[in-house]
N, C-alpha and C positions, 0 to 999 in steps of 0.2 A: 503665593501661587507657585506651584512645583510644577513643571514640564518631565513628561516624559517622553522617551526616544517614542517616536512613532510606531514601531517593532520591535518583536523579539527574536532573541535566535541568530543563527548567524549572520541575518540580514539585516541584522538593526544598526549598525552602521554605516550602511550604506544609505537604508532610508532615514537617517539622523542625516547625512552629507545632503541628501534629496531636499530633506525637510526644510532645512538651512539656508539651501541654494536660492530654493525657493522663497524664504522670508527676506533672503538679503537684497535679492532680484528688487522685491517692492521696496525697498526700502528710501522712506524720501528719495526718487531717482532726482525731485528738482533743488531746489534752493534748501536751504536750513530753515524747519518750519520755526511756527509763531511760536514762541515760550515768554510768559514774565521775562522782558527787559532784567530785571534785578538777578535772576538765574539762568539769563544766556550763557555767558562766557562758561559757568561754571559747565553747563548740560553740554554743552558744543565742544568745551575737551573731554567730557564723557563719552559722548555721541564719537569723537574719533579715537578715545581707547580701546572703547569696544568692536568699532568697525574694523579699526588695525587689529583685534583680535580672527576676524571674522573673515575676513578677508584672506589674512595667513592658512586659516584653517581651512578654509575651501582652496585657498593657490596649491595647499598642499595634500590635496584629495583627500582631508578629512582627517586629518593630523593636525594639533596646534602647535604653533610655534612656542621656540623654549621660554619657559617660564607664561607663555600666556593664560593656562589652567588658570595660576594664581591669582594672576592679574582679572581674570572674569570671576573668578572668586570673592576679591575685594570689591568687584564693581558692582556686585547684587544687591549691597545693600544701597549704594547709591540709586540703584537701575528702578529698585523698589519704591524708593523716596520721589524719583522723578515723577514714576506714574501717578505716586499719589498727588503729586502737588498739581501737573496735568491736567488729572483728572479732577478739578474741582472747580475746572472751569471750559463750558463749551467753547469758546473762544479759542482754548488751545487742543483743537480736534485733532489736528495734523500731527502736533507735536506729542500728544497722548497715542496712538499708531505709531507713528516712529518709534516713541520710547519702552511700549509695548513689545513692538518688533523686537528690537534691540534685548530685549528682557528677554524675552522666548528663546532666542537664538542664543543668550548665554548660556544660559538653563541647558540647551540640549546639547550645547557642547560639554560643556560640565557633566552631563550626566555619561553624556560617550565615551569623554575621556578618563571616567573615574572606574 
């Protein structure tokens, strides 16, 4: 799944910053959801590589911090794998949304910054 910026044109980065704001606002606001035990620890320093991505990038009105492109570059394929594994069980609904989120909001930084 490819994300593209919300807009085109001059204004597509600022509704890419919009977009973002907005999926990080939802984002698990409470506890670390349900994932398999056997791939918590790995998801949950996932889950704060890419929020430390995402975070920067909004503190920074929509600029990433240095080197974080890459570092959300290397984490797609992981972000990818998460959902899938997630996604194969309702059980893990919350965590499938989270990890979702997290997946859309690289993508569309990725795509602004490229």
């Amino acid at each position: 799944m490819t994300t593209r910026p919300p807009a085109t044109g001059p204004d597509r980065h600022l509704a890419t910053v919009r977009e973002v704001a907005l999926l990080w606002a939802g984002h698990h606001p409470g506890s670390f959801p349900e994932v398999p035990l056997d791939d918590k620890l790995d998801l949950a320093y996932l889950d704060l590589t890419v929020a430390g991505c995402v975070s920067t990038y909004l503190g920074n009105g929509g600029i990433p911090g240095h080197g974080h492109l890459g570092i959300l570059r290397n984490c797609l394929p992981e972000l990818q794998a998460a959902v899938a594994l997630l996604g194969r069980s309702a059980e893990y609904h919350e965590g499938l949304t989270a990890f979702r989120g997290l997946l859309t909001m690289a993508e569309l930084i990725l795509a602004d910054g490229s």
